[in-house]
ZAMARGU-4260 file (C-alpha; in steps of 0.2 Angstrom, whole numbers, plus 5000, padded with zeros to 4 digits):
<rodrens>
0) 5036/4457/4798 | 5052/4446/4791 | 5052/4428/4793 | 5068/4425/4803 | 5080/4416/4790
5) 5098/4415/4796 | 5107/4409/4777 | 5115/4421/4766 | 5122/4438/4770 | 5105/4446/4778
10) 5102/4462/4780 | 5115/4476/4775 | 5123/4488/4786 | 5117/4503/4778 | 5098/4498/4778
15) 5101/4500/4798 | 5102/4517/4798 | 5091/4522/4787 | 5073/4528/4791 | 5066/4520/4809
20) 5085/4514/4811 | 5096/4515/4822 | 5100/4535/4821 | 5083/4535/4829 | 5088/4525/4845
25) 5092/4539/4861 | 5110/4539/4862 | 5120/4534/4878 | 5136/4534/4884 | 5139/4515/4890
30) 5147/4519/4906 | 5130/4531/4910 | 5120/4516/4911 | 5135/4504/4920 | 5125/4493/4934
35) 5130/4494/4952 | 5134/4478/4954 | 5139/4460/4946 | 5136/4459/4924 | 5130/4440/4921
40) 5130/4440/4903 | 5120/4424/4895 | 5129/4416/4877 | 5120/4404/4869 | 5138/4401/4859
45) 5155/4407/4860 | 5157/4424/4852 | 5136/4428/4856 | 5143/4440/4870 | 5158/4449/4861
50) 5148/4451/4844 | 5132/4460/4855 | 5139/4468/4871 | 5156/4465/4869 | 5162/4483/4867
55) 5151/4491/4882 | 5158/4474/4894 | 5172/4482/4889 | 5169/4499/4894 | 5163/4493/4910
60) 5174/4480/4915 | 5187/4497/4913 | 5177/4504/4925 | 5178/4492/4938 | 5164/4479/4934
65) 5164/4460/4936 | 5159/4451/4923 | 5153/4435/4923 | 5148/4423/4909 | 5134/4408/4906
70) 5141/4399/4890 | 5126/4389/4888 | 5131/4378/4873 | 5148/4374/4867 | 5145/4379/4850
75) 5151/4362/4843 | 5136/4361/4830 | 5142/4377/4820 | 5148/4364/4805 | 5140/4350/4807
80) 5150/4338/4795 | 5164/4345/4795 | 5179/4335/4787 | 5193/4346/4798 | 5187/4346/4814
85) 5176/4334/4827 | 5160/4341/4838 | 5170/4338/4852 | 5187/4347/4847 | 5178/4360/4840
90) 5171/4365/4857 | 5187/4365/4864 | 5193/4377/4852 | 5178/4388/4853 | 5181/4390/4873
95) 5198/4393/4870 | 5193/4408/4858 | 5181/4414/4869 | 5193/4416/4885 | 5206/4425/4873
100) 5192/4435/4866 | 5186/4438/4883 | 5205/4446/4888 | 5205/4456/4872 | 5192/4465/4881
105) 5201/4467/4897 | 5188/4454/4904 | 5193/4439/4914 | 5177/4434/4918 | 5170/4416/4926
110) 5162/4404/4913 | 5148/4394/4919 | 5148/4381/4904 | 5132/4373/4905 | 5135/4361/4891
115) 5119/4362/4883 | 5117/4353/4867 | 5120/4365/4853 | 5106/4370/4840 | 5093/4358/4856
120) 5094/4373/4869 | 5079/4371/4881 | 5072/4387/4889 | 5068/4377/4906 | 5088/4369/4907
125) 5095/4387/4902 | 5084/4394/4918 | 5090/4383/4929 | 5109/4383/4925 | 5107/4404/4925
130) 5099/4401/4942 | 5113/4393/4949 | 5123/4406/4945 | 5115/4423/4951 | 5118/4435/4967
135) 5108/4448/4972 | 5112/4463/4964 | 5118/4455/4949 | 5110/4461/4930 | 5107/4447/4918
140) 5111/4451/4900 | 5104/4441/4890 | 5099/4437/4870 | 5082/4449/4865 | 5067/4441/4863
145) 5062/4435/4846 | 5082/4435/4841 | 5078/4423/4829 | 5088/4407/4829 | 5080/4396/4842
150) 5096/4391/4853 | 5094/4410/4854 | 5077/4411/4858 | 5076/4397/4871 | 5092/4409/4881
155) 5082/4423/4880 | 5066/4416/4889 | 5075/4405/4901 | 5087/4418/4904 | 5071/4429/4910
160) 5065/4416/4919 | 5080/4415/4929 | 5083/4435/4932 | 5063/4435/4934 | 5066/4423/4950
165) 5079/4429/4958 | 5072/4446/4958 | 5087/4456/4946 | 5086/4465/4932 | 5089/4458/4916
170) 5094/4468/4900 | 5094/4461/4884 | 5105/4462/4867 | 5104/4458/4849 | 5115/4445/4839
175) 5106/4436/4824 | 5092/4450/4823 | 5104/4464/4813 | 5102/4449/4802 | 5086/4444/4796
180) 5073/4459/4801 | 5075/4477/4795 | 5070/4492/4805 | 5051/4492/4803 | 5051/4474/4809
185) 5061/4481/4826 | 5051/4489/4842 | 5066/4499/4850 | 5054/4506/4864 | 5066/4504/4881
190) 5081/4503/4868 | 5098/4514/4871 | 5110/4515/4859 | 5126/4516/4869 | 5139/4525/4860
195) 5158/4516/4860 | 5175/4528/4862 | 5189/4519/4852 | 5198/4510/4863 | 5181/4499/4864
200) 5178/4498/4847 | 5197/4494/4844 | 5196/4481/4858 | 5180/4473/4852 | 5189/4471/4833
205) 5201/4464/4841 | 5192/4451/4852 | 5179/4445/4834 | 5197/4440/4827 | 5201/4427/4841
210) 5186/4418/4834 | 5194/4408/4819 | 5182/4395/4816 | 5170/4405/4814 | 5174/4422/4805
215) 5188/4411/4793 | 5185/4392/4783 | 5191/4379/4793 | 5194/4370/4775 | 5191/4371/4758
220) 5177/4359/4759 | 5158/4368/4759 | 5154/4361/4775 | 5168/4372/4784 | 5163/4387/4777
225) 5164/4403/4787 | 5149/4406/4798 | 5152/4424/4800 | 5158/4431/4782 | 5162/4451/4781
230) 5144/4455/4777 | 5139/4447/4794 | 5154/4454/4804 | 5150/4473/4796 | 5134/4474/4810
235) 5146/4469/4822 | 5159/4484/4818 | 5149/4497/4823 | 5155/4511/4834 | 5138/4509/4844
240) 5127/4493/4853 | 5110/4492/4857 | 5102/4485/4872 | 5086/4483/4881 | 5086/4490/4900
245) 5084/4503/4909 | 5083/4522/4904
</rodrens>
């Protein structure tokens, strides 16, 4: 098994589907598995629900789904130092890229910003703020467990928690995974690989661009470095996303 490390370029693209990949993951169309009612889907930071669902909340919300998001941190921690731009404007910034994003997409969703303290996420205040949130009927999608960065983590079990409770179903996707594991490190028992048309994959491109401060330098300076460089944003350009839920 990897030890989860989130710096460099992590794992390339092409080792994905190679053997015990992702060719090996049962194939879905996304609107096959639509859920009947309400989509909450639970972000850790701006750009976590574009970069793993974003292209099947796409499909969906075509279809006639409402989506709804928990933003559960600001993401104002993504350069911490940084000589360009201040915690608090660059959360501002971060919403902002979020909601065109979100439109990208075809999505106006509601965003629940729970403001927790980015890279100090706690499973119990993630519960409760997704508790406050849910109606019956509604699916939670949420992080996969064992994502690997521990704002992600802590969404993932609080998240369930909450879904758990209320008595929904609860999905789950992968972000920082494609990262730091490889396919033998991966159980994709209960995984469906959902099969985007172009107009998702198009609209999805087009949504990771609204995210400048984090797929481009704010700066010159080290500290403002891109968080997501082409290497990252390669696993994220796939014509296909994976989740955990139903069969």
């Amino acid at each position: 098994m990897s030890t989860p490390s989130l710096k460099g370029t992590g794992t390339p693209e092409d080792a994905w589907w190679g053997p015990g990949g992702l060719d090996e993951v049962p194939a879905r169309d996304p609107a096959a598995v639509r859920p009947p009612g309400r989509v909450v889907v639970v972000a850790p930071h701006p750009d976590d629900e574009v970069l793993g669902v974003g292209g099947t909340l796409a499909v969906w919300a075509a279809a006639g789904t409402e989506v709804a998001v928990v933003a559960v941190s600001d993401g104002e921690g993504s350069h911490p130092g940084s000589p360009t731009l201040t915690p608090a404007v660059l959360a501002d910034r971060r919403a902002e890229e979020r909601r065109a994003a979100l439109a990208a997409l075809g999505i106006e969703a509601a965003v629940a910003r729970l403001r927790l303290p980015d890279a100090a996420v706690t499973a119990d205040d993630v519960a409760d703020g997704v508790a406050a949130v849910l109606r019956p009927g509604d699916t939670v999608i949420a992080p996969v467990t064992g994502d690997g960065h521990p704002d992600h983590d802590a969404t993932a079990l609080g998240a369930g928690t909450a879904a758990a409770r209320a008595g929904v179903a609860c999905w789950r996707y992968p972000v920082w995974l494609w990262h730091w594991a490889r396919p033998g490190d991966v159980s994709f028992d209960g995984a469906r690989r959902l099969r985007l048309p172009g107009t998702a994959v198009n609209a999805k491109a087009a949504a990771i661009a609204h995210f400048t401060t984090q797929i481009a330098p704010l700066s010159d300076d080290p500290r403002d470095a891109a968080v997501l460089p082409a290497p990252v944003l390669a696993r994220f350009r796939r014509d296909t996303e994976i989740v955990w839920g139903p069969r």
